[in-house]
Steps between C-alpha positions, in 0.01 A plus 500: 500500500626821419553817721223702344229293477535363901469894526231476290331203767588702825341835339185248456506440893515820665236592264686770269344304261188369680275396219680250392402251854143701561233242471356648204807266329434210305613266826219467729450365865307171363784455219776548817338248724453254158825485419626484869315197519582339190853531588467312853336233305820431282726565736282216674466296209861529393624418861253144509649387120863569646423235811712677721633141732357650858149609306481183363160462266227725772246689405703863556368874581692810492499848713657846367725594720603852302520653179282580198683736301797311314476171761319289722648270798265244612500227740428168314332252765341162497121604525444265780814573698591891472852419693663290202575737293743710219562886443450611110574827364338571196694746273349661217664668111264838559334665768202440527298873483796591269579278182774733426695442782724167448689311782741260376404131609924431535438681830288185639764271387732681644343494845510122469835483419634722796251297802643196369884673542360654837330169655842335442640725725261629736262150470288624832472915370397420142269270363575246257338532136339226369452607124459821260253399241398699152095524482290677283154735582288656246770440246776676732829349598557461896690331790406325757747429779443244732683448866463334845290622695662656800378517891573842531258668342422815625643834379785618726366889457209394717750453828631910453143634430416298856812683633610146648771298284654153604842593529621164352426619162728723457836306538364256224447753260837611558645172449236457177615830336853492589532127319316599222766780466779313505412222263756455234219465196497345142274776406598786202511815663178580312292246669119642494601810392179600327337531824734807564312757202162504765722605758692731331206633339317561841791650664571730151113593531571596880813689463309739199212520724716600790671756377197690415409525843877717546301776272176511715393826716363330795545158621308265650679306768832461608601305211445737225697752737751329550521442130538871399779540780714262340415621157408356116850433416598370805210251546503431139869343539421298823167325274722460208731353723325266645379376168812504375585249782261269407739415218748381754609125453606399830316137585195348459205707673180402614439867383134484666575446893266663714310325736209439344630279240661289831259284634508371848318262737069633542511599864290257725250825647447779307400645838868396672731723271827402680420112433680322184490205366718190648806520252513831330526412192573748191495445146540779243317509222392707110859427386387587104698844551801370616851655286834550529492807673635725744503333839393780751145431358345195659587624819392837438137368413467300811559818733303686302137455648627408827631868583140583364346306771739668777348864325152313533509366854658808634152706372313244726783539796684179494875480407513161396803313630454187306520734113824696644639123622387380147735764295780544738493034450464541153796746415742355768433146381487521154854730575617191715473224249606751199850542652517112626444495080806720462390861453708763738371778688551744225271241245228525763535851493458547148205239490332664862495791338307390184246349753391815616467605137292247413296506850436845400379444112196259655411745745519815257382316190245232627381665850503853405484526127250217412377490857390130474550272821382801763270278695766243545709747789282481791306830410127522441322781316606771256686760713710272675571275218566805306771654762687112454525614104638762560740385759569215251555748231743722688713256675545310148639804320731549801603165523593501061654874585732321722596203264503706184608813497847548594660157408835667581454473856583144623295408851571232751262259600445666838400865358274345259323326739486789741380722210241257426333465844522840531322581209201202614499674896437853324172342336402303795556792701284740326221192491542474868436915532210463252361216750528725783321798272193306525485455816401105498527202681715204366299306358501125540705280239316291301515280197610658159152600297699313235498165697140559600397518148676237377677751267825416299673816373701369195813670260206534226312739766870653588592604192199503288243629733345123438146397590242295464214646305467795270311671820805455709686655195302817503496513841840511530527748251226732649754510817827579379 
């Protein structure tokens, strides 16, 4: 896919071009839920002619688990007994509201190929594939990828937007990230590299749109502020940078870390938010973006949302030990076994600091800019959820400020680090006085709205503003 036309696609979403997805289009609601449901039937049908050995020849059913817009993961069961079961993902040529728009079916191949690399080396944090299989609906070329199932099975977002995280997670996503990083691979250094144009294209479509805000009178939050007090051409070098980075061939990336594409163990009472499940398991998951990339990124991503959630519990008047205990694992881990690999203190440097850059382009480009995954940071209703954006938005450009802009200035490990928390206590801070502003009580924990509704947030809603009907799409447009 070319630059232009993802631009093209992204203009479609935050409605500069609105008609195109209004429901006066050609797709209706009754055509969406048709074709949703034809595809669960062959992905059902396909799955029973396969005989997967532990389906054996039952009667099977299927649940959507997420998707609709260029995918669909299920969970393929025997009718009669819903716990033997497979996960399928369902990848399609063309979206589905926008025929225009083509994904390259190499990327689902792809994904098999890397789980089966990954679950040779991390067996227990990624699950085995079972087979990537070429089908066909209405006359359109697709792939359907086929794994174990795995007992963990809940997104790992859903522990931060409780504000309590089992704090044996962390050291195994270290462990996961940090091997994946260091694996000597057979792989050109073009491996999956048309996934890379949406990205670029996104972040080229945010850096144009950014820089327009440099040239506006009045502002409306701290973000845009703070973007006129650096200035167009400064900004405009720290975005460019960052994209630039993206070309960076250092290892094999999961490229798409953040913790809702881990999945952990479903807690035993969604009413007891400090209880886990007995072996905290962790599997990471949606590998079809993974590259050879720059390798500050994975760990970037899975910070990301969790210094959200510190902004977001802070507005309710918590500081939540268990997210802080999380990142400070996380980084000091995944630092541990990277130098046990052979990197010195000066590598980590270099590779700490393109953390925080990449920390900082989720929070500035998906938090702030595309504002999608608000209600997953503790935070309910607009005004609250709308100070986190900002936050989010702020505290990113900062963070890509520091790892960007003056790449003459080499940092140790230690002042990064301190420049980093500093930068999250200034945000949790000003939450904490906004708290206190409203004079209110703390109010009691309780389970994520996301675990309550049995809502998956997946990379199609990250980065595509994904949903489920052509309702949901025009209500998400409506309130950009």
């Amino acid at each position: 896919m070319q630059y232009e036309s993802y631009n093209n696609l992204l203009k479609i979403i935050l409605q500069i071009e609105y008609k195109y997805v209004n429901m006066s289009s050609s797709i209706s609601t009754q055509d969406f839920t048709e074709d949703k449901d034809a595809k669960k039937k062959l992905v059902i049908e396909t799955i029973a002619k396969e005989s997967i050995p532990h389906l054996g020849n039952s009667t099977l059913d299927a649940t959507i688990l997420s998707g609709g817009i260029t995918n669909y993961a299920y969970k393929v069961y025997v009718a009669d007994d819903p716990d033997i079961c497979v996960f399928a993902k369902l990848s399609f040529e063309y979206a589905l509201w926008s025929p225009d728009t083509h994904h390259d079916l190499q990327r689902t191949v792809n994904e098999y190929e890397m789980q089966k690399l990954m679950s040779n080396h991390v067996p227990d944090c990624v699950v085995k594939p079972l087979v990537c299989l070429d089908v066909q609906h209405n006359d359109q070329k697709a792939k359907l990828l086929i794994t174990e199932w795995s007992k963990a099975s809940e997104q790992f977002g859903n522990q931060f937007a409780d504000g309590a995280v089992d704090e044996r997670i962390a050291p195994k996503l270290a462990d996961t990230l940090a091997k994946l990083h260091n694996i000597k691979h057979d792989f050109d250094d073009d491996f999956n590299e048309q996934v890379k144009p949406a990205m670029v294209g996104l972040l080229q479509f945010v850096k144009s749109t950014t820089g327009e805000v440099c040239s506006k009178e009045t502002t409306k939050d701290r973000t845009e502020g703070y973007c006129k007090e650096v200035g167009k051409e400064a900004l405009l070098k720290i975005l460019q940078a960052n994209i630039d980075n993206l070309d960076q061939r250092d290892c094999l990336i999961h490229s798409d870390a953040h913790v809702f594409n881990i999945l952990v163990e479903s807690k035993p009472s969604i009413a007891e938010l400090k209880q886990f499940g007995p072996e905290g398991l962790i599997v990471l998951c949606d590998w079809e973006t993974a590259i050879v990339g720059p390798i500050g990124k994975d760990i970037g991503g899975a910070i990301a949302a969790p210094v959200g959630c510190l902004v977001g519990h802070m507005l309710n008047g918590y500081r939540e030990e268990s997210i802080d205990k999380y990142i400070t694992t996380l980084l000091d881990d995944y630092t541990s076994k990277m130098m046990e690999a052979g990197k010195t203190q000066e590598e980590m440097a270099v590779i700490f600091r393109n953390i925080l850059g990449w920390c900082g382009m989720v929070q500035y480009v998906v938090f702030h800019f595309l504002g999608v995954q608000l209600d997953a940071f503790g935070v309910e209703g607009d005004e609250l959820q709308a100070f986190v954006r900002d936050s989010m938005g702020i505290l990113g450009l900062k963070l890509m400020k520091v790892a960007y802009e003056d790449t003459d200035q080499v940092y140790t490990m230690d002042t990064l680090k301190t420049i980093f928390n500093n930068l999250v206590d200034q945000e949790v801070a000003l939450a904490e006085t906004n708290f206190a502003s409203r004079k209110r009580k703390m109010l009691t924990r309780k389970s994520s709205l996301l675990r309550m509704q049995n809502r998956r947030i997946s990379d199609a809603s990250t980065f595509l503003l994904s949903v489920n009907s052509l309702e949901g799409i025009e209500e998400s447009l409506l309130n950009l």
